[in-house]
C-alpha positions, 0 to 999 in steps of 0.5 A: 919591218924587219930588224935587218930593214930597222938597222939600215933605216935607223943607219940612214936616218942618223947619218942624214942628221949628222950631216942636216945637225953638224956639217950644214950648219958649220958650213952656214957658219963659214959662209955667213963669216966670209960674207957679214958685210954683204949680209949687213948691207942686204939687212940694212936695205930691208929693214933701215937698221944699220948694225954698227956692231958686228955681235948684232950679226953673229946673234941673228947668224945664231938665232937663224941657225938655231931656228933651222936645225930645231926644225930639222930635228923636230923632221923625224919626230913628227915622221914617226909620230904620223907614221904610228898613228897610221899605223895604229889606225891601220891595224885598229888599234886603240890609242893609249889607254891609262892604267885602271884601277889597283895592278897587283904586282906591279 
């Protein structure tokens, strides 16, 4: 890969996670806000817990949202992960060796 192809790649991939990280997640917010009662109807339908307090929502909005953009951010570390490793095996490589014995210098 060249640099120029790193740069565009690496431009991509950041712009991709401000809008999964910032933009989609606030927008989650906003509808979630405008539409608790419904949510807390649809809730209450499946479980049979009625939310009588309205922080009850806001902590599953929170435990929901949190749980999305963890994986999310967790896309492209598993991507690179997978693809170093296929990369590693392409080309023959060794996996990580530890360092032997006394390094003078170092």
């Amino acid at each position: 890969m060249t640099w120029v192809k790193a740069i565009m790649l690496s431009t991509i991939i950041t712009g991709l996670l401000i809008v999964f990280l910032g933009f989609l997640p606030s927008m989650f917010r906003y509808t979630w806000d405008s539409n608790s009662e419904k949510i807390g109807e649809v809730i209450n339908s499946l479980t049979g817990i009625e939310f009588k307090d309205p922080y009850t929502l806001v902590r599953i909005h929170d435990a929901i949202s949190m749980g999305l953009q963890t994986f999310i951010f967790a896309i492209p570390i598993a991507a690179t992960y997978i693809l170093g490793e296929r990369r590693r095996r392409r080309l023959g490589l060794r996996g990580g060796e530890g360092v032997k014995g006394y390094l003078p210098g170092k």
